[in-house]
N, C-alpha and C positions, 0 to 999 in steps of 0.2 A: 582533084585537089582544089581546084577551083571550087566547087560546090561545096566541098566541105570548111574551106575558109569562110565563103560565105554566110550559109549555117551559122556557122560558131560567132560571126559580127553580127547577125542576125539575137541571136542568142543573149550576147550580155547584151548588147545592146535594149534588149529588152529586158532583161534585167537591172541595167541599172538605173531607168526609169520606173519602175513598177513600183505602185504606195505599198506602204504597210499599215497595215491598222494600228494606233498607237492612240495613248491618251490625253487628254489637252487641259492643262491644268491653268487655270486663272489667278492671276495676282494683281487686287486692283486695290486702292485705298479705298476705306469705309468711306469715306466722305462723298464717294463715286455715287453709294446707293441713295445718301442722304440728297443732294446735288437730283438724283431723276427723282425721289417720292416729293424734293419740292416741287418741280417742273410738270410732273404731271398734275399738284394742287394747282397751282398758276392756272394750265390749261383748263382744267375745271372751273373757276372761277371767269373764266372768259364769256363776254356776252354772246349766245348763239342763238339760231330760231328755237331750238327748246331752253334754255335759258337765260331770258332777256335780261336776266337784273343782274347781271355780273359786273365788276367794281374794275374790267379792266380798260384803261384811256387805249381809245381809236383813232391811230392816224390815219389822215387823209390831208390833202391838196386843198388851197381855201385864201382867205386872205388876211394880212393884219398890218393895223396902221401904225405909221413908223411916227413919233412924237418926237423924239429928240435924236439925235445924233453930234457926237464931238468927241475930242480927244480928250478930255478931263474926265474921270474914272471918277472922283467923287461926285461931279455934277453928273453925271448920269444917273449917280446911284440917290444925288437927290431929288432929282427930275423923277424918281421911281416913287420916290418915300411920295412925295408932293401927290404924282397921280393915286396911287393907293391910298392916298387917305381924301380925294375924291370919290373913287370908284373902288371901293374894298371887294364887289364880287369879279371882275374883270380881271385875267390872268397877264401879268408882263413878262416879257423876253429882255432879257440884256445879250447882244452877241456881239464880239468885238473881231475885228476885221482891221488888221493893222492898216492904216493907225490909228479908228474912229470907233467908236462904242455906240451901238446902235439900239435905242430901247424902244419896241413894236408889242404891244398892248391889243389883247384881242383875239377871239379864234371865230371867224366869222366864215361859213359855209360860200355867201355870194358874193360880188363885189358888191351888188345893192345893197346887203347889209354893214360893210364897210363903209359904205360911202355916206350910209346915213348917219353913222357915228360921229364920221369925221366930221364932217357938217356941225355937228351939236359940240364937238371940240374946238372948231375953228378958232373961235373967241379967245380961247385962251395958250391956244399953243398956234406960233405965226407959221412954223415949215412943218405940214402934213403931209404924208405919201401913201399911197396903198401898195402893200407887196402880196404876189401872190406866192405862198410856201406851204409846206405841210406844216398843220394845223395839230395840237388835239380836239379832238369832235369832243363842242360843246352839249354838256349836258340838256337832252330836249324835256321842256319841263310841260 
């Protein structure tokens, strides 16, 4: 009796783990397919050893010099206006960090390139800082 109970919990129990072949049908929004044919242009466009002239911004670790900082949102943003119509090719950052607005100007690889900016800035702006952060990799010309 014993064996034969066994058997039989042997039995369904294997049964009622056992798959069946059945079909798998997908239901995604269109916009899923549109979404990866972008993604994969993107990845195309990325600069690699076989295609170095790709148009996509490289972060990396680097440094930039902090010009102004304060809590007045319009004086930073004309602390911004002022340096860009010195320096029109130079990229600026605004980040705000309650409760100060921070504007660092600059994507520079070393500190020695930082530091020589800052230098030829000194003159005109009195609290200069160098921060080391991720950077966009400036264009090597």
């Amino acid at each position: 009796m014993r064996i034969i109970f066994l058997f039989s919990f042997f039995f369904i129990t294997c049964a009622s783990f056992a798959q069946t072949k059945g079909e798998v049908i997908v239901v995604q929004d269109p916009l899923i397919d549109s979404l990866i044919a972008k993604r994969i242009e993107l990845n195309r466009a990325r600069p690699t050893a076989t295609n170095p002239t790709g148009s996509t911004i490289v972060s990396s670790m680097g440094y930039r010099v902090q010009i102004y900082y304060g809590s007045d949102r319009r004086e930073v943003f004309s602390q911004q206006a002022q340096f860009k119509s010195s320096y029109p090719k130079l990229n600026t950052y605004i980040t705000y960090k309650e409760p100060n607005y921070y504007l660092r100007v600059g994507d520079y690889r070393t500190r020695l390139e930082a530091q020589k900016f800052m230098n030829e800035l000194r003159p005109n702006y009195p609290t200069l800082f160098i921060f080391r952060e991720k950077i966009n990799a400036p264009i090597l010309e």
